[in-house]
N, C-alpha and C positions, 0 to 999 in steps of 0.2 A: 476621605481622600478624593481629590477630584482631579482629571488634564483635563485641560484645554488649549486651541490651538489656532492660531490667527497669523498672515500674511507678514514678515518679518522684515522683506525688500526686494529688491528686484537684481541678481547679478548682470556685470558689463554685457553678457550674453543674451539678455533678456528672459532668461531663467529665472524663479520666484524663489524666496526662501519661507520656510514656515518655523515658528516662534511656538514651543513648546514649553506650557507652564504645568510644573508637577505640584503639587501642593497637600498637606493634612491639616491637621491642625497648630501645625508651630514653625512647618518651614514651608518656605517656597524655593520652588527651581525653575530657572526658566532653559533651556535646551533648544539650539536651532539644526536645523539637518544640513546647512552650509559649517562645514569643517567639523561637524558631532558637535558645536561646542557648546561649551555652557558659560553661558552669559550671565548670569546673576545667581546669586543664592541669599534669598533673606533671611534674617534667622533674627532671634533677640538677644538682648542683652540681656544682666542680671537685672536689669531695672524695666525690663518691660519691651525696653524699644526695639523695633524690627525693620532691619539694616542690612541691606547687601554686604559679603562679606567675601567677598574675589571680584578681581579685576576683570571687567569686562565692559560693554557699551549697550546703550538703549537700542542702538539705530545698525543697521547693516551695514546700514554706506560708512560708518567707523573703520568696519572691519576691511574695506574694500579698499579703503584712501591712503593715495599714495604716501601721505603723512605714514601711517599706520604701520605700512608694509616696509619703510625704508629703513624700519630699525625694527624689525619683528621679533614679539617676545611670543608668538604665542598663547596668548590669554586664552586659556579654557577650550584646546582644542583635541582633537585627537590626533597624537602622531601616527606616521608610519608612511610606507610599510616598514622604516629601520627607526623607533627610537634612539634619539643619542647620536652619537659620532661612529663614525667608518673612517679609521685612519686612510690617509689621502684618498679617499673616498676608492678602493680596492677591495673588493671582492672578490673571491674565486667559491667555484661551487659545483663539485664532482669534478675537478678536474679544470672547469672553463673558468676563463679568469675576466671582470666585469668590472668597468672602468666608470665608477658612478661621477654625477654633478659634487666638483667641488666650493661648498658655499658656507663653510664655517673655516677662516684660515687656511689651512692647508685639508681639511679635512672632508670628510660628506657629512651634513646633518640631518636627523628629522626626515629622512626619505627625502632629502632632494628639492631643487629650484620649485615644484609644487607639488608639497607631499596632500597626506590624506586632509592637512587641516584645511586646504582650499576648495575641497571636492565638496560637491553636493551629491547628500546620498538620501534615499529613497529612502522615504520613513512611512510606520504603521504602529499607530496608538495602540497599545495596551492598559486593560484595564481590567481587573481583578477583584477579589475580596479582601487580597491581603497587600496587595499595590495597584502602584498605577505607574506607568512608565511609557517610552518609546522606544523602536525596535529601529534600528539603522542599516542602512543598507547600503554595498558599494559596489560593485563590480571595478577592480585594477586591473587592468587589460595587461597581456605580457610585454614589457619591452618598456613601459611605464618608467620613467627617473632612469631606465635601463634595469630594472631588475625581471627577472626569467620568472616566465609562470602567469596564466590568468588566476590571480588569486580575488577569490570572494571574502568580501568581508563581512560582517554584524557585529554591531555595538548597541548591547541592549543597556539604557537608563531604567531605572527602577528607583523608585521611590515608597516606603512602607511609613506603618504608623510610629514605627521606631526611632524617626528621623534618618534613617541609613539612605544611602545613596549607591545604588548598585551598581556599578560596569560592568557588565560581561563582554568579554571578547571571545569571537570566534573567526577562522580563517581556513577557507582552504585552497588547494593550485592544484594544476596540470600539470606542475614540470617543478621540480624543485629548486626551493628559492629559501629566503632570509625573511623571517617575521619578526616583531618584535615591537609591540603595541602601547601606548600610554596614553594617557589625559594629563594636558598642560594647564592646569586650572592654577593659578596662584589664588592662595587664600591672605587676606589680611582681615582678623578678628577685629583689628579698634572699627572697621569701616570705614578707612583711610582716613582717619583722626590721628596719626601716627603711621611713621614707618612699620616695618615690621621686628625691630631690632631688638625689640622689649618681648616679643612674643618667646615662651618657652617653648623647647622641642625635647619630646625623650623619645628615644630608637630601641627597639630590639636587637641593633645590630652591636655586634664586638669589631666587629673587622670591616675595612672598605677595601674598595681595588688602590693598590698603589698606581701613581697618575704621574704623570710627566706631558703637560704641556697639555690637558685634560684626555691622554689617549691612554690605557690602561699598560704597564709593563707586564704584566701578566700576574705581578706577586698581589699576592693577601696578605692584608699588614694588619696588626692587631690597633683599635683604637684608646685602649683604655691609658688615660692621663695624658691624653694630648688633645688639643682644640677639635677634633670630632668625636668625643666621648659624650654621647647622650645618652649613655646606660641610668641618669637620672636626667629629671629637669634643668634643661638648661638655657640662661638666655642668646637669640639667635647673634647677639652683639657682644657677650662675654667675652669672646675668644680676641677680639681685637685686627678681625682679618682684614686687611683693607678693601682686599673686593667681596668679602664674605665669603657664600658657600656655592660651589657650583660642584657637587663629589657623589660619587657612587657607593653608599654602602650596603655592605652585603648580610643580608637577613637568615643567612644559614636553613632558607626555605626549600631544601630539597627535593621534599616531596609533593609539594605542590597544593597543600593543601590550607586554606583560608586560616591564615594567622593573623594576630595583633601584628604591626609592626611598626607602629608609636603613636604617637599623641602631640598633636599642638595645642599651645593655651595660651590667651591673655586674658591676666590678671582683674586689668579696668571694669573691661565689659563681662568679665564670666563665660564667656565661650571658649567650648573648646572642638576638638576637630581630631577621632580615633580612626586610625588607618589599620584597615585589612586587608591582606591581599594574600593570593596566592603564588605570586612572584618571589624569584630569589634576591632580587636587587632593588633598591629608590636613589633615585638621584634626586638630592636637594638641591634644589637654586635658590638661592636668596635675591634673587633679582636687582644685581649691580646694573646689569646694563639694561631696564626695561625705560625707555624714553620715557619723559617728560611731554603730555601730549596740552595739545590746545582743543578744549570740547567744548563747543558752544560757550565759547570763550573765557572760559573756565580753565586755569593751569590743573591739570591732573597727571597722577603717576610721578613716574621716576625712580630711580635707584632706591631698591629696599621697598616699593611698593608692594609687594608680595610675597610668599613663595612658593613654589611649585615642591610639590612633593610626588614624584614622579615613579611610581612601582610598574619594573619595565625588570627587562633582561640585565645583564653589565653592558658599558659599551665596547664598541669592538668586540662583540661576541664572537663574530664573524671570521675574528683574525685571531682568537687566540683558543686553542682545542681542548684547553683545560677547565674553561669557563663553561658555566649549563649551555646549552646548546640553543641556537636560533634556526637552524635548520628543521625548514617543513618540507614534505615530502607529500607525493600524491596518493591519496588514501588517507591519509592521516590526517586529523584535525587542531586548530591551536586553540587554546581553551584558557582564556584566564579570565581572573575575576578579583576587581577591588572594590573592597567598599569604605565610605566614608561618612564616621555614626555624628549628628551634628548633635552638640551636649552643649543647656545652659545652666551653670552651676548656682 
């Protein structure tokens, strides 16, 4: 296993990004410290060939341009400080009530006009016997998107000889506030030789949040025999949805401790993609609305280019008291941890 780490581009600010590549002997990752994100993962096929396999860009200045940002999906970043949606972007917290950027419909999403995925955060190679990874670092000042608290954050990448891919989140504040952390990586196995519609998805979940207008009513609805029943293999285009998946299912992970909570595959190439986490919730995107971009003159992307498999909280955790809780308080730490095992069959 080997990182290494070179000059990625230069933000509007004159600020540098750096390009973090993890590597063993079957995959590669590449990770920059502008938004945690991760911009490429090569992996092979059943035939040998080794192919990025999530949407992402060579160049920084992709991620910066105004192309890019006018219809933002997200590729491979980290959200926060709120994954997800905050109905009319409304919070209250002890009592104070906190009137966030509304920029999803009527809603707040993703932490706001510039959540975590446009920060640059201070990074520090690690390097081990049994991985190698980078450590992330951010400092959220209070008052940030409007939300309360100097919350610190760490996003540690980890890569082993297992092919696993490790997130660790950690967070803490001064003042009590809303956490609620994820990686927006969409993954597509052909290597965008296809949509992702053919891809299989199976969940551990029975039940999602029931949803009205993507904001949670507060009920838990059982899945079983209706278009999100993934309790086997099933393709992400069976169901016949016109805009596919953008839904919250809930993984019955109460206790917080590193579970299975499914598996993507496609068939062609033999790969596939096991999700761990210790979250109670994933939101699927199938990526309807991810643009159609021009790259070095190349049409790439578009609807169903990917999809994000997103192990975070519910949304609107914030607004409804019966969900697991997003509330961090001072002294106390947030602690979660996903991982993703990359398998060539």
């Amino acid at each position: 296993m080997k990182i290494t780490s070179t000059t990625f581009g230069q933000l509007h600010d004159g600020s540098s990004a750096e390009l973090f590549t993890l590597s063993n002997d079957t995959v590669t990752i590449k990770i920059t410290n502008y938004g945690a994100i991760i911009t490429a993962i090569d992996m092979p096929n059943k035939n040998g060939s080794i192919e990025n396999v999530v949407c992402g860009f060579d160049k920084l200045e992709t991620y910066i341009s105004e192309e890019y940002l006018g219809s933002y999906p997200y590729f491979g970043a980290i959200i926060g400080r709120f994954g997800n949606r905050i109905a009319k972007g409304h919070l209250e917290i002890e009592g104070k009530n906190y009137e966030m950027a509304i920029n999803n419909g009527p809603n707040h999403l993703h932490g706001g006009l510039v959540g975590f995925d446009r920060k640059l955060f201070t990074a520090e190679i690690i390097e081990n016997d049994n991985e190698v990874g980078v450590k992330l670092s951010y400092l959220s000042p209070d008052g940030e998107e409007n939300y309360p608290g100097n919350l610190k954050v760490t996003c540690i990448y980890t890569l082993n000889e297992d092919s696993e891919l490790g997130i660790q989140y950690y967070a803490e504040t001064d003042k009590t506030t809303v956490v609620n952390l994820t990686n927006h990586t969409y993954f597509n196995l052909s290597a965008q030789k296809e949509n992702i519609l053919n891809h299989e998805l199976e969940l551990s979940a029975t039940k999602m949040t029931e949803m009205i207008e993507q904001i949670p009513t507060g009920k838990i609805k059982p899945v079983v025999g209706t278009a999100y029943d993934f309790s086997s293999p099933r393709k992400l285009g069976a169901a016949g949805l016109e805009m596919g998946y953008d839904d919250n299912f809930v993984l019955d992970n109460q206790d917080g401790e590193l579970e299975l909570a499914g598996c993507l595959s496609e068939a062609k190439s033999g790969r596939k993609v096991e999700v761990y986490t210790t979250q109670p919730g994933m939101q699927v995107y199938t990526g309807y609305w991810n643009p159609e971009l021009l790259i070095d003159g190349q049409k790439k992307f578009g609807s169903y280019s990917g999809i994000a498999l997103e192990t975070q909280h519910y949304p609107d955790s914030v607004n409804q008291p019966k969900f697991p809780t997003t509330l961090l308080k001072p002294g106390e730490k947030y602690d979660q941890k996903t991982v993703y095992k990359f398998i060539t069959e």
